[in-house]
Backbone bond lengths (Angstrom), bond angles and torsions (degrees), N, CA, C in turn:
res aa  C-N    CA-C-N  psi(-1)  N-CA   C-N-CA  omega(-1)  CA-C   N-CA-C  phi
1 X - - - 1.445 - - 1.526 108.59 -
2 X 1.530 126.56 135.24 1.346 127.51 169.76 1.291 108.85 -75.25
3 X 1.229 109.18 156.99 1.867 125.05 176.74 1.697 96.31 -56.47
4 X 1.460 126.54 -33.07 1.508 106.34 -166.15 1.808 103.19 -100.98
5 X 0.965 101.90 0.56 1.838 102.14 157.60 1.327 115.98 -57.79
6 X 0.987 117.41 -54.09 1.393 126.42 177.53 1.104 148.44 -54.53
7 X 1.413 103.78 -29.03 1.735 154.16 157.51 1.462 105.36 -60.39
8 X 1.611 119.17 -79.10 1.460 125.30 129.75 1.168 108.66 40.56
9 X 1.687 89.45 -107.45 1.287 118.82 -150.48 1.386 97.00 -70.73
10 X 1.386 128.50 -62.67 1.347 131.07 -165.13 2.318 113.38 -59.35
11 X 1.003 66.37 -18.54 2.140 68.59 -172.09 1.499 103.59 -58.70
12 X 1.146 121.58 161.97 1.331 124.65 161.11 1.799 129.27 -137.77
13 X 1.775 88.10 164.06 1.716 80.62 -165.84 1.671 111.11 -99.93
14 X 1.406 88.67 -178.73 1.495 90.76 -177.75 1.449 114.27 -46.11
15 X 1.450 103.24 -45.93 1.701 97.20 -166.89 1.689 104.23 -68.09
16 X 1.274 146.95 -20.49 1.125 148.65 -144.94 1.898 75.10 -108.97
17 X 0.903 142.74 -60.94 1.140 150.32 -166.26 1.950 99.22 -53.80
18 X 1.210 116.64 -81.17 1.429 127.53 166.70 1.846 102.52 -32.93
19 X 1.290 123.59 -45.90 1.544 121.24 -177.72 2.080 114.01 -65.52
20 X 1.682 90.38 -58.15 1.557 95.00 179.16 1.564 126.07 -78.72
21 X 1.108 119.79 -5.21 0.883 134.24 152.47 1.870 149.59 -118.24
22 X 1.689 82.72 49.04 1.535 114.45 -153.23 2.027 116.48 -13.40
23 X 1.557 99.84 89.84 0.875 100.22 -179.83 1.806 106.20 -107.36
24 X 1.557 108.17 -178.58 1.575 102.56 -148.58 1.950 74.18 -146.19
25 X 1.662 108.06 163.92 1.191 105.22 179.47 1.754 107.54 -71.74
26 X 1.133 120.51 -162.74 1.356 155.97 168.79 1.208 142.17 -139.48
27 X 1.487 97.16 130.96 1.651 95.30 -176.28 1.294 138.22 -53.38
28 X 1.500 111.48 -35.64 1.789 125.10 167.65 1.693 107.78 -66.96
29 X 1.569 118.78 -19.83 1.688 110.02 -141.97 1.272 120.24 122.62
30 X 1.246 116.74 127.20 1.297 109.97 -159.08 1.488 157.57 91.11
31 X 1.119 140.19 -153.99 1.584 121.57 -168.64 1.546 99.93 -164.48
32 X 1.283 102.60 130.39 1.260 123.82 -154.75 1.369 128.38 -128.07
33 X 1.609 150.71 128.72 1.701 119.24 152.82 1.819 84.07 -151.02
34 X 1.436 107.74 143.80 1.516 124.25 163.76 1.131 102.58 -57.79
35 X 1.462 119.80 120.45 1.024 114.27 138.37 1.899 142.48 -108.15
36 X 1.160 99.27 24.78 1.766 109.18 160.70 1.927 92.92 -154.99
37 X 1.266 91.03 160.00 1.247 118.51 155.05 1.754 119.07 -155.17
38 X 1.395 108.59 130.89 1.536 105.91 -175.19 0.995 125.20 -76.74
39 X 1.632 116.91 148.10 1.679 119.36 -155.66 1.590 92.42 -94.49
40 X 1.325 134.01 47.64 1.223 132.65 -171.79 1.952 114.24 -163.57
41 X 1.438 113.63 118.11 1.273 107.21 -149.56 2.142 99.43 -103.74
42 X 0.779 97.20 176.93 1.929 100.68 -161.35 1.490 86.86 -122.95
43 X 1.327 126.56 178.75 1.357 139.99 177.01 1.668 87.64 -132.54
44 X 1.716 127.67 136.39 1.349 121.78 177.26 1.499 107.89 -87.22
45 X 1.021 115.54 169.89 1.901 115.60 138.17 1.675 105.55 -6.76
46 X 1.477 86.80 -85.31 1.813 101.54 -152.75 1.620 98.13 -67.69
47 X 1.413 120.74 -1.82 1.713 114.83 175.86 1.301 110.76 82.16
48 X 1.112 120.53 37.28 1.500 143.06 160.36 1.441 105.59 -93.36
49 X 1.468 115.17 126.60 1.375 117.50 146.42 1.409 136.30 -92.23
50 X 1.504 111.48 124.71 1.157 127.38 159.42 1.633 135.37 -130.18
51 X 1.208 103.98 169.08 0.981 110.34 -175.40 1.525 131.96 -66.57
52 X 1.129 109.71 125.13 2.001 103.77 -154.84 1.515 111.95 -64.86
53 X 0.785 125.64 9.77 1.901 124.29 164.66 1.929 106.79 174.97
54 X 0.837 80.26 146.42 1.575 89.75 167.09 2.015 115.29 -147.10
55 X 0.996 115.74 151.82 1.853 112.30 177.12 1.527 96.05 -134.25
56 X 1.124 115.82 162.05 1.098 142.95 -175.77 2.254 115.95 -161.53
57 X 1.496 100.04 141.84 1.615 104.34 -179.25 1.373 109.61 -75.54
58 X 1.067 134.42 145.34 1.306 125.99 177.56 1.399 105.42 -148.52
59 X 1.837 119.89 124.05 1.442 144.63 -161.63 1.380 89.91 -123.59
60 X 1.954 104.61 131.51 1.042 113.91 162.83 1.606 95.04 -115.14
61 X 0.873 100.38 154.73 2.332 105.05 -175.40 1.211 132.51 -132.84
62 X 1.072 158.91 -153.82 1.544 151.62 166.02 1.609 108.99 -88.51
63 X 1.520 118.31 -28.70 1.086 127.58 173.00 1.383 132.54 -70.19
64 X 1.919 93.47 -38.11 1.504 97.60 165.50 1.585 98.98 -150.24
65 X 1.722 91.32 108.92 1.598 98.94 -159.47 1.918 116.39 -100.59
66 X 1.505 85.34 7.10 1.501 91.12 166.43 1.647 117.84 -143.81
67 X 1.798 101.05 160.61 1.729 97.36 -167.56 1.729 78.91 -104.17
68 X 1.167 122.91 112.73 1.924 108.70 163.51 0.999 144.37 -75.92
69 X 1.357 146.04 132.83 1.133 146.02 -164.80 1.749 127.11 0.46
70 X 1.063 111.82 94.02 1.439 99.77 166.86 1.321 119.94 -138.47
71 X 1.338 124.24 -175.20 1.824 116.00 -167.72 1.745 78.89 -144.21
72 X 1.916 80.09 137.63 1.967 91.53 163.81 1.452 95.13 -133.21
73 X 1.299 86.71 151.09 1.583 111.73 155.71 1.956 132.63 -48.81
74 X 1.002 82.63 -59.20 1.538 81.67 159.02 1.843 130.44 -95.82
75 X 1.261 86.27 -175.42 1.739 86.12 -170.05 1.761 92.85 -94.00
76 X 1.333 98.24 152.08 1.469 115.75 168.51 1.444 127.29 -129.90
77 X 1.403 114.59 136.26 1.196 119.23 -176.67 1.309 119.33 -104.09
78 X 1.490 139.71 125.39 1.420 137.50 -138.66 1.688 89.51 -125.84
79 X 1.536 117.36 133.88 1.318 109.28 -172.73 2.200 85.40 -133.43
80 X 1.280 100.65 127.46 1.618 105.50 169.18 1.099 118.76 -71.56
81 X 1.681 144.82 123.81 1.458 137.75 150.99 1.261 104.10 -77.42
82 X 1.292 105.54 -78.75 1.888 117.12 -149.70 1.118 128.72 -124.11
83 X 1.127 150.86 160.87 1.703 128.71 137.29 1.583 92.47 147.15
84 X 1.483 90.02 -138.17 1.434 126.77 164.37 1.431 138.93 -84.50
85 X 0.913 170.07 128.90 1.337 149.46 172.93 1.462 116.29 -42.65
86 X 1.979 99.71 141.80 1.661 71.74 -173.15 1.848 71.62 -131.90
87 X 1.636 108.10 141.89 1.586 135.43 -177.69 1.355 100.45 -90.08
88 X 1.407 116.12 112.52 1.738 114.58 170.50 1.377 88.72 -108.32
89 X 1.437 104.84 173.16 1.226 120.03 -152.73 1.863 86.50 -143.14
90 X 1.065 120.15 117.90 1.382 114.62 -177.32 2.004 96.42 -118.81
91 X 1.597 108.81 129.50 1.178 124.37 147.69 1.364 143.54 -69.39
92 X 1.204 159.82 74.19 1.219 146.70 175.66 1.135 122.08 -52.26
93 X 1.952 124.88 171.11 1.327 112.46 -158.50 1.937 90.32 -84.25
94 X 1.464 104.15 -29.59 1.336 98.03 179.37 1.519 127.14 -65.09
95 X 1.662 98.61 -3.73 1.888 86.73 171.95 1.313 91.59 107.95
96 X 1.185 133.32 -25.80 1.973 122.60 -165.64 1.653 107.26 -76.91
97 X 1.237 107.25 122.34 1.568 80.05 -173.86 1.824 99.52 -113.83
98 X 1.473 102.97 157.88 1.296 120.45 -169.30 1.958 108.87 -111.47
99 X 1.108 106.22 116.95 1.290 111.52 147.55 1.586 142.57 -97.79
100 X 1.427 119.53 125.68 1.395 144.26 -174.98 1.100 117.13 -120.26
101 X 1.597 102.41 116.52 2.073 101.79 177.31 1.541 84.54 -102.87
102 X 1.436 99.22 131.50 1.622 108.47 143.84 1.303 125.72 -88.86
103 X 1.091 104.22 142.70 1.921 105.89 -179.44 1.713 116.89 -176.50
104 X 1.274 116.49 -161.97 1.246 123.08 -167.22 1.473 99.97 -122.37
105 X 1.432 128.43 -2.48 1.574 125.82 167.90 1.556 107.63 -115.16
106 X 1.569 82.24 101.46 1.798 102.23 170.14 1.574 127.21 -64.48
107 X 1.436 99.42 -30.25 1.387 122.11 175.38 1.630 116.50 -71.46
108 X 1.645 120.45 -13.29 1.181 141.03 147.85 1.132 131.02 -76.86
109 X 1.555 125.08 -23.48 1.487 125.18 -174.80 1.209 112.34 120.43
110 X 1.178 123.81 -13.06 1.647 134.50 -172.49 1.202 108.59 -42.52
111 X 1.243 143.78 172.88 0.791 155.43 134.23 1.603 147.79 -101.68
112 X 1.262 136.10 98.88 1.609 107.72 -152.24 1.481 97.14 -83.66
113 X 0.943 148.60 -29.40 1.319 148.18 -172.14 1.773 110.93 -115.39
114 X 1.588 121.86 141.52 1.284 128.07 -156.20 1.615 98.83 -160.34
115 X 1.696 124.79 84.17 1.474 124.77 135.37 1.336 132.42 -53.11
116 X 1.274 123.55 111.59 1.162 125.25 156.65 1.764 125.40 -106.21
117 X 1.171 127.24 114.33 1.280 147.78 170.15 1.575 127.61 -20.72
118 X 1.040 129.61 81.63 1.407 106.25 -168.54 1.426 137.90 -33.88
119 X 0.811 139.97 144.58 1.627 144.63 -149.43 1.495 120.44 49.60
120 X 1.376 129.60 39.68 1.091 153.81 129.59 1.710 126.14 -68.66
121 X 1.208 115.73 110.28 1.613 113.53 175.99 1.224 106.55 -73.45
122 X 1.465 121.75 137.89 1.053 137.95 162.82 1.934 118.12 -129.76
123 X 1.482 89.22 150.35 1.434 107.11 174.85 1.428 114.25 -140.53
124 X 1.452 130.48 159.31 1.401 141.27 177.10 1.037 122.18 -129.59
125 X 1.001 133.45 179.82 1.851 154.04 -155.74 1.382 145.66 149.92
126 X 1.235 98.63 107.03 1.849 107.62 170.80 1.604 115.90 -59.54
127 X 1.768 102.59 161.07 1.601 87.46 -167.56 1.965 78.57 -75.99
128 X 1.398 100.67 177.75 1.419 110.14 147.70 1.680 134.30 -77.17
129 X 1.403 103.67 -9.20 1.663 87.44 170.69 1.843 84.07 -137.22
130 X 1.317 120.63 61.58 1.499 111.70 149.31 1.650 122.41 -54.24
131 X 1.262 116.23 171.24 1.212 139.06 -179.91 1.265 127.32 -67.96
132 X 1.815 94.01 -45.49 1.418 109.56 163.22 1.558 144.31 -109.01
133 X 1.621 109.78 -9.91 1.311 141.32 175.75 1.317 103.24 75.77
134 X 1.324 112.26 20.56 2.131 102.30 177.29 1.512 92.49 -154.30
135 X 1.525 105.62 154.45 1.197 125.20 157.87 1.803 115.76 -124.26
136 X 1.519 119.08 129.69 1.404 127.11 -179.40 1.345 106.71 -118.84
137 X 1.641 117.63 111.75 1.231 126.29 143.73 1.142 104.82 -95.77
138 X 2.111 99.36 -178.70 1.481 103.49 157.78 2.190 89.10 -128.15
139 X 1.131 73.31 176.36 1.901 88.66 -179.87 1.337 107.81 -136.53
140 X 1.540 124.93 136.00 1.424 138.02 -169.43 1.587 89.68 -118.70
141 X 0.597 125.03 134.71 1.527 142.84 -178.35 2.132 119.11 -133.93
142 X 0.997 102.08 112.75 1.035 136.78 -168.11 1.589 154.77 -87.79
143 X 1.690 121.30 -1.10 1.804 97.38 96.63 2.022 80.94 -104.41
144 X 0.969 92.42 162.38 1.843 109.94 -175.42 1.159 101.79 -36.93
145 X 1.338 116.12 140.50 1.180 124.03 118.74 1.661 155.48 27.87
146 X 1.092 112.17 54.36 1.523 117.67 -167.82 1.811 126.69 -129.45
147 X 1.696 93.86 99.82 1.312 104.17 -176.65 1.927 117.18 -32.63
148 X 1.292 127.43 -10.70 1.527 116.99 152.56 1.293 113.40 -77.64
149 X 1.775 131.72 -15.94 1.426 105.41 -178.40 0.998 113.91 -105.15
150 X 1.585 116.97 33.50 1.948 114.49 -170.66 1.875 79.59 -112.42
151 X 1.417 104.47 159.43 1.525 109.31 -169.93 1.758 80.35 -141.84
152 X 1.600 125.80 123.74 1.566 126.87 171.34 1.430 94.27 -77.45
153 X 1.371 122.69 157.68 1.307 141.59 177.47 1.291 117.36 -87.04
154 X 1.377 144.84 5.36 1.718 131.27 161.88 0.888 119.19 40.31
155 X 1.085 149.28 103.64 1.473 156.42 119.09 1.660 103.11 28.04
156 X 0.878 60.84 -100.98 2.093 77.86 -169.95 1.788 98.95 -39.71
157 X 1.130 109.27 -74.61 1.781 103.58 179.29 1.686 117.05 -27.36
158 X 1.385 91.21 -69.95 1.536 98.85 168.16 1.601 117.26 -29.73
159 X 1.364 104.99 -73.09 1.745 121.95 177.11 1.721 110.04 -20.45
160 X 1.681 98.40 -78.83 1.078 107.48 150.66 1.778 148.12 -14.38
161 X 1.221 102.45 -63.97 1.589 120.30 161.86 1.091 131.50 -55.05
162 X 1.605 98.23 -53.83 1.727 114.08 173.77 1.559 109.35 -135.06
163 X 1.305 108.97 77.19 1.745 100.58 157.46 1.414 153.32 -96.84
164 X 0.765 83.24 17.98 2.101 124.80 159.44 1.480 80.38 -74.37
165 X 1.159 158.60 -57.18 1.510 142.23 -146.67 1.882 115.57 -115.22
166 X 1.555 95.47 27.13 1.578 96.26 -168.41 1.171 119.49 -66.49
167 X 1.534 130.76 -6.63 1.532 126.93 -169.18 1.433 86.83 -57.01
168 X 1.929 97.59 -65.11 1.180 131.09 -123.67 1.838 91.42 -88.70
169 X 0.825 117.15 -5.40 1.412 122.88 158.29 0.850 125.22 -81.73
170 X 1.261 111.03 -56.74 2.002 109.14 160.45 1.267 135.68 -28.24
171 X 1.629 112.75 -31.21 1.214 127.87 -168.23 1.103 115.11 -101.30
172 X 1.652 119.58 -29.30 1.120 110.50 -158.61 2.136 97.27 -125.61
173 X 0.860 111.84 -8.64 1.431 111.50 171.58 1.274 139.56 -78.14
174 X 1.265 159.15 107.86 1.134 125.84 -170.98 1.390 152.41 -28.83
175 X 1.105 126.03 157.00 1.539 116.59 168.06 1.788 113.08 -65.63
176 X 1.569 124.14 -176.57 0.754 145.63 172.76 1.606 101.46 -51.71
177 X 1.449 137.04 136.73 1.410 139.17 -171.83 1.418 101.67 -52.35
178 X 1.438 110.89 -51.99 1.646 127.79 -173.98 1.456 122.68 -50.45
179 X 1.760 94.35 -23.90 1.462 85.17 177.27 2.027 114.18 -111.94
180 X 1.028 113.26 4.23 1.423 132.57 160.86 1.475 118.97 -27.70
């Protein structure tokens, strides 16, 4: 047997990945399940309570190879496992936009770890002919997590907002709500 049989054999794919680690789709893209939320709640700024952190796994795959545009409220902390590299694309409110590869080659630029700021848009992406067809972070999120403070990115809104960035909006934002 060669040393990369083994490698081979033992690696795993997205779908085995999505199975053992029962993940479920996502609304931006992608595949998803919390795994903590803190038994201890924060008061925000605006006097909202939430919960002071929450994380969750998050799989991007060949099936669904991008997370699209969205904006949160809180800050998030992006931690790399496995895969492929996955290229987010971060927006600011001023329009500058930032690119970040996550990955496992430092000697490339990778990054293993990736904060993004709350009220920063962000988007992601696997290459299309990776090695492995998935990318696995996890995300710590910071006061938690709460499907009212994620805002999806729209097409047209987006367009609008930032059109200095229309390729790359096109591609990576949603469609029109209506057609969802």
């Amino acid at each position: 047997m060669k040393p990369t049989d083994s490698i081979v054999r033992h690696s795993l794919s997205a779908e085995e990945l999505v199975e053992l680690l029962n993940l479920g789709e996502h609304v931006e893209g992608g595949f998803f399940r919390r795994t903590y939320a803190a038994g201890y709640h924060l008061l925000t700024t605006g006097g909202d309570e939430r919960l002071s952190m929450t994380s969750i796994f998050y799989l991007l795959a060949a099936q669904s190879p991008i997370g699209h545009f969205h904006l949160n409220r809180s800050d998030i902390v992006h931690y790399f496992h496995m895969g492929d590299p996955i290229t987010y694309y971060l927006l600011h409110p001023d329009g500058e936009l930032e690119t970040v590869v996550m990955g496992n080659d430092l000697r490339a630029g990778h990054v293993l770890q990736l904060t993004v700021p709350g009220g920063v848009w962000k988007a992601s992406q696997i290459p299309a002919d990776g090695e492995h067809g998935f990318g696995l972070i996890s995300e710590a999120v910071s006061p938690g997590f709460e499907y009212a403070d994620m805002t999806l990115g729209y097409r047209s809104q987006m367009l609008s907002q930032f059109p200095e960035h229309g390729a790359l909006l096109a591609r990576l934002s949603h469609p029109t709500p209506e057609t969802l």
